[in-house]
BATORDREN-819781 format. One record per residue (C-alpha): z, x, y; residue number from 1. Coordinates in steps of 0.05 Angstrom, whole numbers, plus 5000, padded with zeros to 4 digits. Last residue first. Layout:
% BATORDREN-819781
Z, X, Y, NUM
...
//
This chain:
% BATORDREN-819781
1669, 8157, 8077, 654
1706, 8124, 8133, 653
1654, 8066, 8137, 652
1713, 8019, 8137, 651
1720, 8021, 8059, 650
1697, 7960, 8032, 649
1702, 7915, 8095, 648
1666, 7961, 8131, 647
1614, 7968, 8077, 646
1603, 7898, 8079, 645
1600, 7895, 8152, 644
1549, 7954, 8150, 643
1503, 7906, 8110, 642
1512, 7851, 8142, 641
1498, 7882, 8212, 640
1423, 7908, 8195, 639
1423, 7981, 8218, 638
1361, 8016, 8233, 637
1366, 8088, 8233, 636
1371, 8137, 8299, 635
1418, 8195, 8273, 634
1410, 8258, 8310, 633
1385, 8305, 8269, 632
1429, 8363, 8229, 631
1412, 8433, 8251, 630
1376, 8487, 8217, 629
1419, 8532, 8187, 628
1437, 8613, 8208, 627
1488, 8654, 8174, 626
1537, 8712, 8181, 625
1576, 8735, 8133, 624
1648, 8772, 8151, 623
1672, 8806, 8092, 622
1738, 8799, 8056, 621
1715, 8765, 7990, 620
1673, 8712, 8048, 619
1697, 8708, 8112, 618
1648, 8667, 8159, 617
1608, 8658, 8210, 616
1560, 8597, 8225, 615
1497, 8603, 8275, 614
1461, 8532, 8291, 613
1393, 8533, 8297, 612
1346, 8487, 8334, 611
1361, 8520, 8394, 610
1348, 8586, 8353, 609
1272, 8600, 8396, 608
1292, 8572, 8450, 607
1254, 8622, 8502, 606
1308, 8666, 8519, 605
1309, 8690, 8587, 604
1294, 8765, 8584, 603
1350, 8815, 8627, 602
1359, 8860, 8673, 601
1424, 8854, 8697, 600
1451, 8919, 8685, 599
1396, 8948, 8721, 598
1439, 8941, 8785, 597
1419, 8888, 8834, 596
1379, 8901, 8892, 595
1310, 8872, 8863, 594
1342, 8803, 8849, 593
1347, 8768, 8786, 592
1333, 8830, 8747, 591
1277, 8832, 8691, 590
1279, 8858, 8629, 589
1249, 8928, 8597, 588
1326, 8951, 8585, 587
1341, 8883, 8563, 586
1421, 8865, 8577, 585
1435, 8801, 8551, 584
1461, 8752, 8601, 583
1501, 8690, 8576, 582
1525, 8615, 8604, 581
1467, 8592, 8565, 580
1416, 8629, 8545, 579
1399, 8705, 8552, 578
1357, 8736, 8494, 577
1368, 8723, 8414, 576
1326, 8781, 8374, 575
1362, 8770, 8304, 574
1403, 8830, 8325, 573
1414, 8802, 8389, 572
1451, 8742, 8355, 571
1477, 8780, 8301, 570
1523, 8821, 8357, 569
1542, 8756, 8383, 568
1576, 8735, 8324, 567
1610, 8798, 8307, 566
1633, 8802, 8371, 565
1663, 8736, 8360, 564
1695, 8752, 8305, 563
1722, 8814, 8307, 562
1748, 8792, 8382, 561
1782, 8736, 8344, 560
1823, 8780, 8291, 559
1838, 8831, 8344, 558
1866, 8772, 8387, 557
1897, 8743, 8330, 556
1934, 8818, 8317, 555
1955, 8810, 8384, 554
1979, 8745, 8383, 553
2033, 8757, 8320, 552
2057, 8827, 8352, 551
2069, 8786, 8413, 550
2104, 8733, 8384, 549
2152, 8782, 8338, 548
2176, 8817, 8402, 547
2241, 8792, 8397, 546
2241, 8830, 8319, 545
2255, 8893, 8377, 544
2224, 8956, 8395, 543
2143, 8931, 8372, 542
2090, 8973, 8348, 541
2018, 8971, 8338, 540
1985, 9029, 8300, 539
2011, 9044, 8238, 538
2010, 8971, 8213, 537
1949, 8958, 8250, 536
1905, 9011, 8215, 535
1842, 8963, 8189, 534
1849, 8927, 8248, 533
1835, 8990, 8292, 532
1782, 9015, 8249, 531
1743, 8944, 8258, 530
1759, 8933, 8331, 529
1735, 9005, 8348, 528
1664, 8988, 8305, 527
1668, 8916, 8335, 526
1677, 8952, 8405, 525
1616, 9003, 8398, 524
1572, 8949, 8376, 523
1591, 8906, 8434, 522
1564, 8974, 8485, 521
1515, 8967, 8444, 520
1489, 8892, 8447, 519
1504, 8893, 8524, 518
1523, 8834, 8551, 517
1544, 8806, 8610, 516
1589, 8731, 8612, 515
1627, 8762, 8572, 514
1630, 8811, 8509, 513
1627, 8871, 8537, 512
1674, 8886, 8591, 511
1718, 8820, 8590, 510
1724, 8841, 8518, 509
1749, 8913, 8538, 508
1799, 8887, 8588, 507
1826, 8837, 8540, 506
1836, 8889, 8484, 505
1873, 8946, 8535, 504
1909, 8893, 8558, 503
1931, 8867, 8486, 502
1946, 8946, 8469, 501
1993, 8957, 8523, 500
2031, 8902, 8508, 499
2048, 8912, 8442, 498
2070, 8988, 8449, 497
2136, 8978, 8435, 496
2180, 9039, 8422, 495
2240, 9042, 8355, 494
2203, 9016, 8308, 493
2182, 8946, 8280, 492
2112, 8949, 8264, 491
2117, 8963, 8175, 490
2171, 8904, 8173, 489
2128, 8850, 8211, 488
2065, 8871, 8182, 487
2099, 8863, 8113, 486
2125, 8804, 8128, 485
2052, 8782, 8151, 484
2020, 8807, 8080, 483
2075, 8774, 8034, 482
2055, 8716, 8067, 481
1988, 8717, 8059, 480
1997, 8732, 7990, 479
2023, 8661, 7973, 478
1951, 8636, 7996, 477
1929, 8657, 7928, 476
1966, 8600, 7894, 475
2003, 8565, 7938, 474
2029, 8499, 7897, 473
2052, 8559, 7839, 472
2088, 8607, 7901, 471
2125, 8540, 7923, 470
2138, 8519, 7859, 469
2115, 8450, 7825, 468
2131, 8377, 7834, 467
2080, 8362, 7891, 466
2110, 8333, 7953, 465
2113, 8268, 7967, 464
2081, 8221, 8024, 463
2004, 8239, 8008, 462
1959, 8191, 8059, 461
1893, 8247, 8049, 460
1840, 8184, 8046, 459
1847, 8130, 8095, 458
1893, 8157, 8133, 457
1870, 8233, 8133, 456
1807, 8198, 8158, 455
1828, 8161, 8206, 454
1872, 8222, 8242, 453
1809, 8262, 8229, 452
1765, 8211, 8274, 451
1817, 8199, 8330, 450
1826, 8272, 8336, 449
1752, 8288, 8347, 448
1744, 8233, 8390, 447
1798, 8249, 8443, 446
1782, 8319, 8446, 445
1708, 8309, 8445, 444
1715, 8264, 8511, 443
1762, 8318, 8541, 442
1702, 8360, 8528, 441
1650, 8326, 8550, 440
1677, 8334, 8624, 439
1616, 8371, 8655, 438
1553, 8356, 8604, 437
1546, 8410, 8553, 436
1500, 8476, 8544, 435
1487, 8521, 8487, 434
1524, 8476, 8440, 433
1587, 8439, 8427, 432
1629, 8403, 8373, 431
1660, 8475, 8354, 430
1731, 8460, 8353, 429
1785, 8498, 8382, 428
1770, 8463, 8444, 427
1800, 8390, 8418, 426
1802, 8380, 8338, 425
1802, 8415, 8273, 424
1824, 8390, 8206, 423
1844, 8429, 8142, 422
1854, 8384, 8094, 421
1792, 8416, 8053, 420
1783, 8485, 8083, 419
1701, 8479, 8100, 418
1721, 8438, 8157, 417
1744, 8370, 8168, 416
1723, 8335, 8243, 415
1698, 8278, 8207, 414
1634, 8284, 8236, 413
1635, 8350, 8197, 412
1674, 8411, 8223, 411
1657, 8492, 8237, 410
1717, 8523, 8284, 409
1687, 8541, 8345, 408
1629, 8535, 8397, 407
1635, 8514, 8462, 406
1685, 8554, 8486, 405
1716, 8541, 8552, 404
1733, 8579, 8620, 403
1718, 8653, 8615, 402
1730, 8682, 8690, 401
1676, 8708, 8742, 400
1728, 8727, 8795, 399
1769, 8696, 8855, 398
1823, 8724, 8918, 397
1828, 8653, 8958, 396
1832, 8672, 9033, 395
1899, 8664, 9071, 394
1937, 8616, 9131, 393
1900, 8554, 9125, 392
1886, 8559, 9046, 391
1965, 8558, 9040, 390
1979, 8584, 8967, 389
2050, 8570, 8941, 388
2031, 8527, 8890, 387
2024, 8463, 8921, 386
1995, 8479, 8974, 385
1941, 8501, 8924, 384
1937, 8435, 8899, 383
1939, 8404, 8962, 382
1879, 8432, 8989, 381
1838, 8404, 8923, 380
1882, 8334, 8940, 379
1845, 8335, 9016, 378
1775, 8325, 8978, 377
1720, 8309, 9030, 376
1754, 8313, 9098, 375
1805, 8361, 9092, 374
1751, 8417, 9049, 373
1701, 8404, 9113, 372
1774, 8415, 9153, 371
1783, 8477, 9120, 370
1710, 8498, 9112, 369
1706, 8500, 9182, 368
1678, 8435, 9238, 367
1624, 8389, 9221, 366
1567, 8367, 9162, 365
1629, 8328, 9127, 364
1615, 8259, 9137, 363
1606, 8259, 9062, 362
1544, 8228, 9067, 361
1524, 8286, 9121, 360
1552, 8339, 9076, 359
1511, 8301, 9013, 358
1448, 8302, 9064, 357
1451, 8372, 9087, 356
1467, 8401, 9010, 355
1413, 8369, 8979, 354
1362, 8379, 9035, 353
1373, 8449, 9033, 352
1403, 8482, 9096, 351
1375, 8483, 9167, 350
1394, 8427, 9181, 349
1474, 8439, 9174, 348
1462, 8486, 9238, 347
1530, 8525, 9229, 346
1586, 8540, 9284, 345
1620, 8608, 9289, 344
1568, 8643, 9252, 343
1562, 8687, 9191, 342
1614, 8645, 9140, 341
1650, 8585, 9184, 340
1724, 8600, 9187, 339
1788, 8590, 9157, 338
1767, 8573, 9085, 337
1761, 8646, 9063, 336
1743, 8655, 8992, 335
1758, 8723, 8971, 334
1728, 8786, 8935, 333
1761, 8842, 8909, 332
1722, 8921, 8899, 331
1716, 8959, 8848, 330
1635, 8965, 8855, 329
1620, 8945, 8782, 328
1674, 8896, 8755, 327
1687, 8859, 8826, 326
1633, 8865, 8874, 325
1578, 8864, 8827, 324
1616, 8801, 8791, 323
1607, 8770, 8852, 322
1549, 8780, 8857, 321
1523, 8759, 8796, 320
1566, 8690, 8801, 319
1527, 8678, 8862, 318
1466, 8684, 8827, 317
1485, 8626, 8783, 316
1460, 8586, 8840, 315
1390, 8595, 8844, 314
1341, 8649, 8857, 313
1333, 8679, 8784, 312
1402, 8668, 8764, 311
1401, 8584, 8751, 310
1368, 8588, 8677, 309
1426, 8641, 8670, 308
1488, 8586, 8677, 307
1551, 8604, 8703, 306
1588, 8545, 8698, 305
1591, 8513, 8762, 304
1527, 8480, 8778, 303
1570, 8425, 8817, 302
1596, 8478, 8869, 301
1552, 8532, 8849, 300
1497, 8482, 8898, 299
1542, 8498, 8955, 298
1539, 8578, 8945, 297
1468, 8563, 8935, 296
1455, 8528, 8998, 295
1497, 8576, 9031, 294
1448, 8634, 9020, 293
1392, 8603, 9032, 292
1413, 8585, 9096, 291
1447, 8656, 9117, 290
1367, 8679, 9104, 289
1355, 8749, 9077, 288
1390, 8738, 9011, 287
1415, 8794, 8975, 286
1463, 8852, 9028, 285
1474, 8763, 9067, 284
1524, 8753, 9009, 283
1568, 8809, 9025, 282
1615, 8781, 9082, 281
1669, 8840, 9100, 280
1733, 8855, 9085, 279
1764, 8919, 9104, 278
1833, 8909, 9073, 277
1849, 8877, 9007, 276
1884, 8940, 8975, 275
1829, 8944, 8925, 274
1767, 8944, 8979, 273
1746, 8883, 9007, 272
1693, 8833, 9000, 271
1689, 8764, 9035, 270
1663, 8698, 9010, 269
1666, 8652, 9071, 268
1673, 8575, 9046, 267
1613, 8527, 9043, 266
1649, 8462, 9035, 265
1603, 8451, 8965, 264
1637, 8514, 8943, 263
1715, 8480, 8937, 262
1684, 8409, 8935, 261
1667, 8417, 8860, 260
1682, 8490, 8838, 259
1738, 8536, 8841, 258
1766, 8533, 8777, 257
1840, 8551, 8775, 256
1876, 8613, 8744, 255
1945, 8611, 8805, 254
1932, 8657, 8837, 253
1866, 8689, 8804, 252
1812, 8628, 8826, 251
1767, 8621, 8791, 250
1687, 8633, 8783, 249
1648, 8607, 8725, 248
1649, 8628, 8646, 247
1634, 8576, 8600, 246
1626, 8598, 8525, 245
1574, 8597, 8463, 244
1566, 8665, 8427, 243
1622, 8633, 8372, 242
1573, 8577, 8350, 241
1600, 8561, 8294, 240
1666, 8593, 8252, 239
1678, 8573, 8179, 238
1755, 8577, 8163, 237
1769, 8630, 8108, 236
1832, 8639, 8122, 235
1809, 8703, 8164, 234
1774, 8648, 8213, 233
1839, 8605, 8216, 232
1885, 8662, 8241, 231
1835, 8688, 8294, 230
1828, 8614, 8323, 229
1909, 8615, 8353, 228
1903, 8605, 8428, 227
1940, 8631, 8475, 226
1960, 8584, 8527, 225
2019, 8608, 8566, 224
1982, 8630, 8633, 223
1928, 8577, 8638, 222
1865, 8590, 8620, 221
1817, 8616, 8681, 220
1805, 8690, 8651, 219
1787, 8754, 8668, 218
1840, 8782, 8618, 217
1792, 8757, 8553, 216
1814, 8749, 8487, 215
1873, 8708, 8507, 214
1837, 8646, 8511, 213
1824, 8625, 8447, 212
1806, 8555, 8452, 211
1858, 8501, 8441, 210
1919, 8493, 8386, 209
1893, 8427, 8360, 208
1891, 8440, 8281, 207
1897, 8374, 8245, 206
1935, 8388, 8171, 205
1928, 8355, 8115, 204
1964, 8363, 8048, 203
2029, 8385, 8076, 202
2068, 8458, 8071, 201
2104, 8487, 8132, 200
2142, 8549, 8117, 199
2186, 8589, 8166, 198
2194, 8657, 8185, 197
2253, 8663, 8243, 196
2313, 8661, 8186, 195
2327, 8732, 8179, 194
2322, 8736, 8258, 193
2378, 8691, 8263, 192
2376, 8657, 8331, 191
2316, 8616, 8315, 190
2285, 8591, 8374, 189
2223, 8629, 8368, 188
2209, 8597, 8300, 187
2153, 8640, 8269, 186
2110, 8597, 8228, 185
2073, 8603, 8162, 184
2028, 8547, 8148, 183
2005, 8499, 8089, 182
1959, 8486, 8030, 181
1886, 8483, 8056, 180
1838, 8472, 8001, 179
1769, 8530, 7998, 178
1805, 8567, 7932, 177
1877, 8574, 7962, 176
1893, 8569, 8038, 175
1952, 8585, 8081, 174
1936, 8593, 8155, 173
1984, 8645, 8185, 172
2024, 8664, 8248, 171
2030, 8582, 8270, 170
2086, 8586, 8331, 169
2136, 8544, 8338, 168
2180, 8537, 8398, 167
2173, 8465, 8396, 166
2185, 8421, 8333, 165
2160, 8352, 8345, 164
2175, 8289, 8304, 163
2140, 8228, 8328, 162
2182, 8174, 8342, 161
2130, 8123, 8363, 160
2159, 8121, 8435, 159
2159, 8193, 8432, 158
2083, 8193, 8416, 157
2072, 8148, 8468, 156
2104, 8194, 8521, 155
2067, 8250, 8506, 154
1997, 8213, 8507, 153
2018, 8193, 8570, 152
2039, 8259, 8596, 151
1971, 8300, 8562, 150
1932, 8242, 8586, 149
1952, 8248, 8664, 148
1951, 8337, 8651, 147
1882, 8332, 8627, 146
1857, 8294, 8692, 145
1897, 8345, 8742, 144
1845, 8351, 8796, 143
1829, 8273, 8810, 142
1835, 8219, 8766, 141
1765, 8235, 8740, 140
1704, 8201, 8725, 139
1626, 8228, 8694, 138
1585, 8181, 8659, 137
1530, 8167, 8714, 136
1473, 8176, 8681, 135
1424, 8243, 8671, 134
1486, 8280, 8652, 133
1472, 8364, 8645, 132
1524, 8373, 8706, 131
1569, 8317, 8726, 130
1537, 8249, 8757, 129
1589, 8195, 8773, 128
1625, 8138, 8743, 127
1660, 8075, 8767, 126
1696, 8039, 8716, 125
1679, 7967, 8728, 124
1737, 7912, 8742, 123
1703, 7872, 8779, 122
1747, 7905, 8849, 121
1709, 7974, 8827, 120
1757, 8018, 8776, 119
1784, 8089, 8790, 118
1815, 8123, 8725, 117
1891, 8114, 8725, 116
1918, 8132, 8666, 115
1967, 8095, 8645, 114
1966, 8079, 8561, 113
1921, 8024, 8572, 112
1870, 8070, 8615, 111
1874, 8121, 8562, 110
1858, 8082, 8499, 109
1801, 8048, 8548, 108
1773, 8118, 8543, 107
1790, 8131, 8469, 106
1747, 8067, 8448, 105
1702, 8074, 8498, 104
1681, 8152, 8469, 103
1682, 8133, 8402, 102
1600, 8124, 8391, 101
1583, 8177, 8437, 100
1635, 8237, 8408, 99
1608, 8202, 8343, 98
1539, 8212, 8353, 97
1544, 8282, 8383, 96
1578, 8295, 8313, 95
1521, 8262, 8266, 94
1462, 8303, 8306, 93
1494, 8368, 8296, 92
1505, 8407, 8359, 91
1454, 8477, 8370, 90
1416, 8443, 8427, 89
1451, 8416, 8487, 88
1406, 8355, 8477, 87
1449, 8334, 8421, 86
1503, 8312, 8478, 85
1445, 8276, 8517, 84
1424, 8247, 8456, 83
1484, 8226, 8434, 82
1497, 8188, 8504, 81
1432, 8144, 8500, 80
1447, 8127, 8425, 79
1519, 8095, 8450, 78
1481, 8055, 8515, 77
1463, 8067, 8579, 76
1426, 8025, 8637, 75
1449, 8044, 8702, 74
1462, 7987, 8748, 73
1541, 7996, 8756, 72
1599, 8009, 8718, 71
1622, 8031, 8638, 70
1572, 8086, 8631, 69
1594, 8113, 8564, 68
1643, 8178, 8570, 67
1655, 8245, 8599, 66
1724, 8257, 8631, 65
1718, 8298, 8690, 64
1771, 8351, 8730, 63
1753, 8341, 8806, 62
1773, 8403, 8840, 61
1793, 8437, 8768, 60
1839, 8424, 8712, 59
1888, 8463, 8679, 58
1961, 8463, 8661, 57
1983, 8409, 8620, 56
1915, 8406, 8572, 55
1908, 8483, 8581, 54
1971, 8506, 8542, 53
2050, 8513, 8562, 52
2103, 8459, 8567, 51
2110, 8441, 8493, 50
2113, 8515, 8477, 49
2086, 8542, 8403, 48
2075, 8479, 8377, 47
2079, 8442, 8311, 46
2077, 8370, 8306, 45
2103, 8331, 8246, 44
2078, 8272, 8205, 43
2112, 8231, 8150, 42
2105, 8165, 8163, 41
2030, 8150, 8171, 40
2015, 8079, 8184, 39
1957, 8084, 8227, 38
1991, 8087, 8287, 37
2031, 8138, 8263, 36
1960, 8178, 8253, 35
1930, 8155, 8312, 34
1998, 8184, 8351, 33
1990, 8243, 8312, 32
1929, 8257, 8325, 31
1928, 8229, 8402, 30
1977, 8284, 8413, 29
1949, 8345, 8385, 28
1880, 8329, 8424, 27
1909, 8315, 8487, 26
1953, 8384, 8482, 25
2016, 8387, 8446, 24
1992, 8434, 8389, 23
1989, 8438, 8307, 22
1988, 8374, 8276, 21
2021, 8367, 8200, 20
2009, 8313, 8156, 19
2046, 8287, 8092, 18
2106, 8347, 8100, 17
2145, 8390, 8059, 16
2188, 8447, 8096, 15
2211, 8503, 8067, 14
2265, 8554, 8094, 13
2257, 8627, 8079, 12
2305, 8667, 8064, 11
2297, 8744, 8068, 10
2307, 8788, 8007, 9
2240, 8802, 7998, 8
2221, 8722, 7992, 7
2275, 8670, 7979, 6
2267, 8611, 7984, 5
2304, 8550, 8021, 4
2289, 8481, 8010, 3
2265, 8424, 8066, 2
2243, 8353, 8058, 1
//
């Protein structure tokens, strides 16, 4: 149902709703088709380009779904697969319990709806070992997984007649007293720039709108995802986990990962100066043996992540150097598949067993990295083809990008967070830990959304809206609005200096708060970020209401980065060292390698917190940060009557 109100003399149109989703990602989409499915009637999605975000328009050599060994000899079983999620330390027990518990169930959902994972001739789905998976869980449809169950997902929700309005984009969570209420959007479509604010009220929503990837310029996200986390935190949203990413190297041209068969080939890395000229190969100025070196550079093909467990004389040290070349020297560095790296023709004995013998299975252990890459993987050459990028005529340019979050919005099993009705599902999430198996995310995508969409079913199903005002059904959320008109009036001028600012942002993040840390040089941001949010309104500026979307991201940028940093700021204040896919400077550290700058000196944490989970959040305007233990994996007996009683009862959705 919609009404019009009016708000500062501007109209604003009002839309009531049972359910909304917010993004057309896997997650977004299997909400709202669960929820339909379900019996839902009344459910919109919201997104802010149908086309656009990571689902469609990311994947990597060999993109993995995660799920329960469904093939072969190798025992496994739903308890098996929780505890290698909670092994990740920092997950609650009940959530990597679900995500193993749900995972067939949204697989097989995927195979019936057309996607064509690999099968044996009995039918088995054959699996394969991805990083931190002691089974063989792992398959893949090839580089563009996501994008498979992002169009079949798509085309089941049309089929059910789900409503979707594209070219909106959330600017503001609405929330009154810890209960979700609605959303302000900006319709980009709207020729009427009186009209371009638009309500969206419902009593649940599921929030799918992916990690926030424009925090960071050295990134691997798509072009055209954003990300919209900054919005929920200052709603009061509970954040966990925020210190937790991926970052590995990518590509630049197109933002791809380069890992899988794209390092296991053994490509030339080659450094040369800004305009690209005077390259030369680097890796043999750290290791004295071309051997050693390679069998690293091949290992960072399935240890991708950057991973600081792996820097001390394994294969994160490539990232390192990379990023020695790039952010500290000034220089570019390129993967060259067109010739073998220090010698025309390589002894493949003379590299590490694990490396020799998977090139030898492969019947790979001949020729270039071209027609090693031809021979192993010939879609991960196509994909560049593809794109304008012809890997037999010019070198890959690359850098140590952010790839995924693992931490996130705060949920239950349920995926609910502390906003009740407020839902939160696929990346933006935070169903991860310090580390994650390869593909569990897709897996968590799918599970996450299945579970709210149930639970909104079986408890939130509202069809009509509540017979009061729009400002008395808001509450204190109804200032949130006054707050972003304001922002929009106070920031229109007549120069823009929007853009500016969000590179200036990215760059510094990518600076501080990445993959290399140092807990002052973050401490000198937040207290920038801080003064700078404080005085956005005379600050930013934008020429024209057209650049409403930008103004919008950036201040969720500023609102994220505040965040985060914030996060990871009380992480080395309550003496947290280098974990997971993170360095923290230590003046009286170690370095990896003697001839690396002291930048990388660093102590490797000794668990300490991994039985801690960290949890931000705004509380009467001020971020609080606190620490909990986490919840235990749940191992209890059940006796079958007894759960089928409660099943028929309530379906165990409680």
């Amino acid at each position: 149902m919609e009404q019009v109100i009016r708000i500062k003399d501007r109209e604003i149109p009002v839309n009531w709703h049972s359910t909304l989703v917010v993004g057309s990602g896997c997650a977004g989409y299997n909400a709202a088709n669960r929820l339909l499915e379900y019996g839902e009637k009344d459910v919109v999605l919201l997104t802010e380009n149908r086309r656009a975000g990571t689902s469609r328009n990311t994947g990597s050599d060999k993109q993995t779904y995660y799920k329960l060994t469904l093939s072969g000899k190798e025992p496994d079983s739903v308890l098996e697969m929780g505890k290698t999620l909670y092994a990740g330390m920092a997950v609650d027990g009940p959530i990597a319990l679900a995500e193993a518990a749900s995972s067939v169930q949204c697989f097989l959902n995927l195979v019936e709806l057309g996607v064509p994972f690999p099968r044996n001739r009995y039918g088995g789905f054959i699996g394969y070992k991805t990083d931190h998976d002691p089974r063989e869980r792992g398959t893949s449809v090839g580089p563009l997984t996501s994008r498979k169950m992002t169009e079949r997902l798509e085309e089941k929700a049309l089929s059910l007649g789900l409503q979707i309005r594209d070219h909106h984009l959330v600017v503001a969570i609405l929330a009154d007293k810890d209960t979700y209420k609605g959303v302000l959007v900006l319709d980009t479509a709207e020729g009427d720039p009186q009209r371009m604010l638009k309500l969206y009220l419902s009593h649940s929503i599921v929030y799918a709108t992916g990690g926030p990837a424009n925090i960071y310029k050295d990134s691997v996200y798509p072009h055209g995802h954003y990300g919209m986390s900054g919005i929920a935190l200052e709603a009061g949203v509970k954040g966990r986990n925020l210190t937790e990413w991926q970052y590995g190297l990518a590509s630049l041209r197109p933002r791809w990962n380069v890992s899988g068969t794209y390092m296991q080939v053994l490509p030339r890395l080659i450094s040369t100066d800004k305009e690209g000229e005077n390259g030369r190969e680097f890796l043999l100025d750290y290791f004295q043996d071309q051997y050693e070196a390679l069998s690293q550079v091949f290992l960072k093909g399935y240890q991708w992540p950057f991973d600081i467990r792996k820097a001390q004389g394994g294969s994160s040290l490539i990232d390192l150097l990379v990023y020695t070349e790039t952010k500290l020297k000034g220089r570019r560095v390129f993967l060259d598949y067109r010739e073998n790296p220090f010698t025309e023709e390589l002894d493949f004995e003379k590299l590490h067993p694990e490396a020799r013998d998977y090139l030898k299975k492969a019947g790979a252990a001949f020729g270039t990295p071209l027609e090693r890459l031809l021979q192993m993987n010939p879609p991960a050459y196509q994909f560049y083809l593809d794109r304008g990028v012809d890997l037999k005529v010019r070198p890959l340019e690359i850098a140590l990008s952010a790839q995924h979050n693992n931490g996130g919005l705060a949920m239950n099993e349920w995926w609910q967070t502390n906003l009740e009705g407020f839902f939160a599902a696929g990346e933006v999430a935070g169903s991860h830990g310090i580390y994650r198996p390869g593909g569990s995310a897709l897996n968590a995508g799918q599970v996450g959304s299945l579970r709210a969409a149930k639970y909104i079913s079986a408890h939130r199903a509202q069809k009509s809206c509540p017979l009061v005002s729009v400002q008395e059904y808001l509450g204190d959320a109804f200032d949130r609005i006054l707050q972003r008109m304001d922002m929009m009036d106070e920031c229109t001028g007549e120069v823009s200096n929007v853009k500016d600012l969000l590179t200036a942002a990215q760059e510094r993040m990518s600076a501080v708060g990445a993959p290399i840390r140092d807990s002052q040089k973050i401490r000198s941001y937040l207290e920038e970020l801080t003064q700078t949010l404080q005085n956005f309104r005379s600050q930013v500026s934008i020429a024209s209401e057209k650049e409403l979307p930008e103004l919008y991201r950036l201040y969720d940028v500023y609102l994220s980065q505040l965040f985060y940093l914030t996060a990871m700021t009380d992480y080395a204040d309550q003496g947290g060292k280098s974990r997971g896919s993170s360095l923290y400077f230590a003046e009286d550290g170690e370095k990896p390698l003697d001839a690396l700058e002291n930048l990388f000196r660093f102590h490797l944490d000794p668990g300490t917190r991994d039985e801690e989970i960290q949890e931000i959040q705004t509380v009467q305007g001020k971020l609080q940060v606190t620490w909990r233990r986490r919840e235990p994996l749940p191992v209890e007996e059940e006796f079958f009557e007894n759960v089928w009683r409660d099943y028929r009862e309530h379906e165990n959705i409680v």
